[in-house]
N, C-alpha and C positions, 0 to 999 in steps of 0.2 A: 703574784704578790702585790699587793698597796703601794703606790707613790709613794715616796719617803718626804721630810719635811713637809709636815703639814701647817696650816695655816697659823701662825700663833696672834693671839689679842695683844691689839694694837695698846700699848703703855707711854706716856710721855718717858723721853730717854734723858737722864739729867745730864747725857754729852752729848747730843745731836750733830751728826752730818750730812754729809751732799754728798752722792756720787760723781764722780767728776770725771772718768771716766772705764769703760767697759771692753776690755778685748775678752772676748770668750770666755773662760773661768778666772780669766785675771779681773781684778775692780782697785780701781785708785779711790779713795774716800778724803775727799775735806776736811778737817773737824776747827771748827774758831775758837773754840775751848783747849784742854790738855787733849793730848793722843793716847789713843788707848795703848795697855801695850803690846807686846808680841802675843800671840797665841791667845787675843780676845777676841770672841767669836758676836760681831755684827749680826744686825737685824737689815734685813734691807726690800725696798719695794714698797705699794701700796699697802699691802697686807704683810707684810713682817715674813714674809714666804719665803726670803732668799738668805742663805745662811751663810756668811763669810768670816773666815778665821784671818787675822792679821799675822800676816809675817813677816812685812817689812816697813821701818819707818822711814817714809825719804826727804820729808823735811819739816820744818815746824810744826805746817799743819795739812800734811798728807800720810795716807797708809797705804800701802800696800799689800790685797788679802787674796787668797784663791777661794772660790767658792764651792762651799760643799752641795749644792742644791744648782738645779739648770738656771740660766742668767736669761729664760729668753724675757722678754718684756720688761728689761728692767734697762734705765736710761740715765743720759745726766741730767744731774739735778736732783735725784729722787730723794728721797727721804732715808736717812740710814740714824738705825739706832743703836748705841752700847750698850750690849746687856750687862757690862760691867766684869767678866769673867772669863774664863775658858768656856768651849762644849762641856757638858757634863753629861751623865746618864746613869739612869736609876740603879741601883744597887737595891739588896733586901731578900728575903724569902720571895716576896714578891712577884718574882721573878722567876721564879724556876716554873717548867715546861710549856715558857715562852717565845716568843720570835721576836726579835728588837731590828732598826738598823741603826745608821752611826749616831740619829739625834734620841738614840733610848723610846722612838715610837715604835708601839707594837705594829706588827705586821700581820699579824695571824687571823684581823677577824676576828679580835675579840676585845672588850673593852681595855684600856689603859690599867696596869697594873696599880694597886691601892698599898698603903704599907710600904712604900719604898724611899729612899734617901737619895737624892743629887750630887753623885760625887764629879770635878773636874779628871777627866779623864787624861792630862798632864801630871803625872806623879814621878817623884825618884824612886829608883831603884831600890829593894832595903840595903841596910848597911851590912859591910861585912861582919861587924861584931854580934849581927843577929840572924846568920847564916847560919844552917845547920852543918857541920862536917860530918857525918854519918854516913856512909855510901851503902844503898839498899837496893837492893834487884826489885823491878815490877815486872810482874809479871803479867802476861799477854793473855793464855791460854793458846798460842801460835806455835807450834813445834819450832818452828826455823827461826824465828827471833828467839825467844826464850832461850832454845840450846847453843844457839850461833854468834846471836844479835841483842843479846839481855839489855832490857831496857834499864833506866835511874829512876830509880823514886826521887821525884825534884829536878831532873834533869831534863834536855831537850833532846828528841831523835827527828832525825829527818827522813824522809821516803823521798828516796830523788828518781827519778823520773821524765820518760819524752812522754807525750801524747797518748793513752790509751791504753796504757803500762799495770794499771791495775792501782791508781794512789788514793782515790778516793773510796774503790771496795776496801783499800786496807784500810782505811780512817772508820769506815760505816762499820768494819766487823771489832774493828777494838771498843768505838762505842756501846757494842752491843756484848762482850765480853765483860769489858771494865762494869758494868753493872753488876756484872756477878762475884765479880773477886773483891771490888774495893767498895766500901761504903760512902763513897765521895759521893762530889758532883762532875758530872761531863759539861763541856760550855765548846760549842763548834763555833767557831768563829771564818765564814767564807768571803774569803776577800775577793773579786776583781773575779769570779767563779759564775756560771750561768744557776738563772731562777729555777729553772727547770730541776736541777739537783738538788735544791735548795727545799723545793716544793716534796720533791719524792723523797728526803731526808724526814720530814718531819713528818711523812705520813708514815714512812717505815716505824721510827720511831716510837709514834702513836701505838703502830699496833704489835710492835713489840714488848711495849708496854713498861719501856724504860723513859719515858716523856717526862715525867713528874721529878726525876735527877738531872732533868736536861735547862739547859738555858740556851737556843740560837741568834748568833748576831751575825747578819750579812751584808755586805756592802757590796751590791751586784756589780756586771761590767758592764752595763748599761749606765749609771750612775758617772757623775764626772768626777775627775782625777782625786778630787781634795776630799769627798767623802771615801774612796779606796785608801786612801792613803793614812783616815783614822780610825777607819775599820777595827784594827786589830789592836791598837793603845785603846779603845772603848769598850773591849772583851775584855782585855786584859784588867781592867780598873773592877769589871762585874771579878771576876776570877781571884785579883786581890780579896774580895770582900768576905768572900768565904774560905780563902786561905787566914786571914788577918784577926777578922774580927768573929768567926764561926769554929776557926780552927778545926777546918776540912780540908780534906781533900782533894785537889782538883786537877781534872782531867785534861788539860785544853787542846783543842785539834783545832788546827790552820790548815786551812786547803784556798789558797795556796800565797806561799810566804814571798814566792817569786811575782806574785800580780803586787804586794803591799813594795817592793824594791821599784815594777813596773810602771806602779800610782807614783812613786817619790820621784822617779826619771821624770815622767812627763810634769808634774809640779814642778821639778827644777827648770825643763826647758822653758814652761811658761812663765815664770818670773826670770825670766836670762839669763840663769847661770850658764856658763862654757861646760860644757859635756867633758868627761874625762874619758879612757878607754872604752871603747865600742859602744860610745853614746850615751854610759851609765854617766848618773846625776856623780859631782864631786862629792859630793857628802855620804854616800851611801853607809860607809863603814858607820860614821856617825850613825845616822837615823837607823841602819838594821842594828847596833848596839842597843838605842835605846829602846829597844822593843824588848829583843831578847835578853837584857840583863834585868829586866821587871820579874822573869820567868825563872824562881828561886827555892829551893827547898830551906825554909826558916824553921824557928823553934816554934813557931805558930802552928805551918801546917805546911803544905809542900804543892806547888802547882807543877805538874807533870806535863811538857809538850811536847804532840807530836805532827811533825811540821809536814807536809805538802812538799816539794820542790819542785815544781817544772823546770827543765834543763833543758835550753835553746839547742835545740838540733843532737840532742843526747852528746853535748860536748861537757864535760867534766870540769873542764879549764876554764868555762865560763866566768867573768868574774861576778858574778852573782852567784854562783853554785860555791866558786871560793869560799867568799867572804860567808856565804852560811855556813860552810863547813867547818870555821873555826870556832864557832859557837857552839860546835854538839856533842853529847857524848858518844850518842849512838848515830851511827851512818848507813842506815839499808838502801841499796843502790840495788831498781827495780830495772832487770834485763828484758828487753823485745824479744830478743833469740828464745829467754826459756820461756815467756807468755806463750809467743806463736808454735812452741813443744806441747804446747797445755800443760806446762809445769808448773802449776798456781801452787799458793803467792808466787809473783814470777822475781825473788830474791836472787840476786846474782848472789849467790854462797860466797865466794873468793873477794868479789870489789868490798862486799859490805862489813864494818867493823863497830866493834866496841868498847870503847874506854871500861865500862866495869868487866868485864872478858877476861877477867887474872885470879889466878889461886886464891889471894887475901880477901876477893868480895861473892864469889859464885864458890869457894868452896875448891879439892886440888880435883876431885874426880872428875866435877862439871868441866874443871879448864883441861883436865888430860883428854877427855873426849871428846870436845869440843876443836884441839887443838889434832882429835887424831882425823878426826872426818874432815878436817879440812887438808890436811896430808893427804888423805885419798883422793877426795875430788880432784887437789891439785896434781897430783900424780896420773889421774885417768884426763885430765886436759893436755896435761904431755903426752898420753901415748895418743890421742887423736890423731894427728897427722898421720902417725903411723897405720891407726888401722883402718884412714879414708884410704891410703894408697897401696897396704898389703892386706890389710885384709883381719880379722881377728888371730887366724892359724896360725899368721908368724909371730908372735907373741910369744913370751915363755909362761909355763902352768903359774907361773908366779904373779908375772902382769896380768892374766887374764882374771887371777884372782881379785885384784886389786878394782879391776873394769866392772866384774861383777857387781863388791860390795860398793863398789860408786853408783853405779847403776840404781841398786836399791834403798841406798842411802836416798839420790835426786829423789825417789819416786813416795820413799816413808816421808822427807820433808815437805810433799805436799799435805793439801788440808780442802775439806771438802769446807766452805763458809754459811753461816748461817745467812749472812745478807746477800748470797748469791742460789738457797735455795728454791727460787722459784725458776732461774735459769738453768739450770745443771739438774734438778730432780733429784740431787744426793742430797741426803740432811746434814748439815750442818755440826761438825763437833768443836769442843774446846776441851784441847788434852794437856793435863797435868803437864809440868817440869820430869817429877819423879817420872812419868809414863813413858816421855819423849827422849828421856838420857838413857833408859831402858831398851828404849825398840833401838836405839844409835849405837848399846852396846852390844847386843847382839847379835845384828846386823853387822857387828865389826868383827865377832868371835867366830862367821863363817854360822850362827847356828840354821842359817836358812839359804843355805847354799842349793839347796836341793829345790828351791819353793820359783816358781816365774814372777819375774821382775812385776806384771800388774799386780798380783795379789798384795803389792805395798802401796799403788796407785791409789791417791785419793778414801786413805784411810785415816782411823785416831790413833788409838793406841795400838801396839802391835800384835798385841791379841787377835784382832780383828785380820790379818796377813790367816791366820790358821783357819777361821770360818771361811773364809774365801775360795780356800782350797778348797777345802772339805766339801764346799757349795758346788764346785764345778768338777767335785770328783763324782757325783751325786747324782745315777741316770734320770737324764732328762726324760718327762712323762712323751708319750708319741705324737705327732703333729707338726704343723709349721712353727719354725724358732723366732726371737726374734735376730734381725741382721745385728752382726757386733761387730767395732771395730777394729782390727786387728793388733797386736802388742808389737810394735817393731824390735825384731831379733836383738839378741846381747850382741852379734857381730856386726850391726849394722853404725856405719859412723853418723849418720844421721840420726835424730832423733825424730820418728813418727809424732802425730799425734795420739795421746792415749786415749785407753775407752770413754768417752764421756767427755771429752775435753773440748769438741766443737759445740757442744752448750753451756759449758760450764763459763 
């Protein structure tokens, strides 16, 4: 990717300052005129290169700013200008199947967008008087959120998450679905997140051929604190524009909301606030409010987000994992145990919940079914214990039935990904609601009691469970096979890896 803050032409400033002093992304500014106020974003250096947001006044005539742009070369005395405003950044058609970072410069290697509008990326929340009430299911094309985990049209869900959990392949395949279901816009916004994903995002994307509904803005971890930290209020402000004034649709993914809380800690510690519990900045509740209450289903149009979480050391009780969790409707809490099963998506069924999940918005069959497979899983997690240390045989014909349809319940709620088909060699499917409450009900009715637990592995609809058989009932022509890996037994308390799942 391109250096962010690029060079801007030198303007006389009608409030001119001095740098007066420089610790690292901290800068104290002079001004012998009025003080700019809070949240007006400085020019600073020889060439106007260093871009500093004000946020504290400490006396007459000094400021206090972090800088969104590196500080090296720049010194006391320098020259600092008032651009008179907050950051701002482009909004418009303009925009779309573009790269921006926080100061609205393209990134992509390719001219500056033409047609677009400078909006301050500091806005309020809309009012509650022009909030939509209407609670609507979005749908995924994902069997296991859809039938478990139903998203809010307008709402926020979260993918919480340690290291390597699978949160980013779930961000890259909703982008690549939500083209096909909703006529919006998608807007990735990666905060505090590596180039490198950043890069292979928008190549995918390219040749996916969903680029042209896309708009990317990222604020790398390369970058210092104060640009991570408006990352996602300068997404947000594009993503307004086409909720507000376009009355669309819009998609927004953060990967990840935990580096935007990250970016806020280390700004606070560098202007000296005293740290509150385990180091987090005092204000956090504040600043992750002001984020997440911009993200709103109006009578305009409805911004849908679906948020990233890295969770320090997969602790729950984090107070960053907290305080996001009071914001969501939807909570999918992504397990290591069923990753390293190859139970992709690797959804803990049991942790992850949903606010629309009740008879009055999914409907009484979706929430009976919904509410009965999760009775099963939980029921086959109790008898675990049991059949690590006796065995399946002591079980009654009752439980083992129960172990069964759990069994092939985990194995139908996998999903082979579109954005994961050049690793895994399976193609990619996106199966209906109707499809997926289908194979869930069946599956519950015992009608495949007779079939092996893979023929549900890494399928779409349940259709697809009967070819499979059929496939491998079907003599093999003479010769060498290829090697496959084995299906670990219904008796086993361990769960094996499935066929296909050390690529996938």
């Amino acid at each position: 990717m391109i250096p962010s803050a690029a060079p801007r032409p030198r303007t006389a400033s009608p409030n001119p300052g001095v740098v007066a002093s420089v610790r690292g992304s901290v800068v104290d500014v002079r001004f012998e005129g009025h003080l700019p106020p809070i949240y007006s974003l400085l020019r600073a250096g020889p060439d106007a290169h260093i871009a500093i947001e004000v946020l504290m006044q400490l006396d007459a005539h000094h400021v206090r700013g972090i800088a969104l742009s590196p500080t090296q070369g720049l010194a006391r005395g320098a020259p600092v200008a008032d651009t008179g405003g907050p950051l701002k950044v482009p909004v418009g058609k303009g925009i779309l199947s573009r790269m921006f970072d926080v100061f609205g410069t393209a990134i992509d290697r390719q001219p500056a967008p033409t047609g677009v509008e400078w909006r301050a990326i500091h806005r309020d929340p809309p009012p509650l008087a022009g909030r939509s009430v209407k609670s609507e299911v979005f749908q995924t094309g994902i069997k296991v959120i859809d039938v478990l985990v139903p998203l809010e049209r307008g709402g926020k869900a979260g993918l919480f998450g340690g290291a390597g959990v699978g949160k980013t392949v779930l961000l890259t395949e909703m982008i690549h679905n939500m083209v096909g279901h909703q006529q919006g816009v998608s807007l990735f916004c990666g905060i505090g997140e590596r180039c490198r994903e950043g890069e292979e995002l928008y190549q995918d994307m390219k040749a996916a051929g969903v680029l042209p509904h896309m708009v990317m803005m990222f604020g790398q971890m390369n970058e210092p604190p104060g640009a991570r930290f408006r990352v996602g209020l300068a997404a947000l402000t594009m993503a307004e524009y086409f909720r507000d004034d376009e009355h669309r649709d819009v998609l927004l993914l953060i990967d990840n909301i935990f580096r935007f809380i990250q970016a806020g800690m280390e700004v606070s510690g560098l202007m000296g606030q005293m740290p509150s519990r385990l180091g987090y900045q005092p204000t956090m509740g504040t600043e992750l409010s002001g984020l997440e209450e911009r993200i709103a289903n109006t009578d305009a149009g409805a911004i849908t987000s679906i948020q990233a979480v890295y969770v320090p050391a997969d602790d729950l009780t984090d107070p960053a994992a907290v305080h996001t969790f009071s914001h969501l409707s939807a909570s999918i809490v992504l397990s290591r145990k069923r990753a390293s099963a190859g139970l992709y998506p690797a959804i803990d069924l049991l942790q992850s919940n949903s606010k629309m999940a009740t008879p009055t918005v999914v409907g009484e069959r979706h929430y009976r079914l919904a509410q009965e497979v999760r009775k099963t899983l939980a029921q086959y997690e109790e008898l675990k214990d049991i059949i690590a240390m006796l065995g399946m045989e002591q079980l009654s014909p009752a439980d083992r039935d129960v172990v069964g349809r759990a069994r092939r319940l985990e194995r139908f709620l996998t999903q082979p990904f579109f954005a994961t088909e050049q690793f895994s060699g399976i193609k990619g499917k996106d199966v209906s609601l109707k499809d997926a409450l289908e194979g869930c009900e069946r599956i519950l009715r015992d009608e495949f009691k007779d079939y092996p637990e893979s023929a549900f592995y890494m399928i779409g609809a349940i259709g697809e469970a009967d070819e499979k058989v059929k496939a491998a009932k079907t003599p093999r022509p003479a010769g060498p096979q290829p090697q496959r890996h084995a299906e670990p037994a219904a008796g086993t308390a361990g769960r094996a890896a499935e066929p296909g799942a050390a690529t996938h």
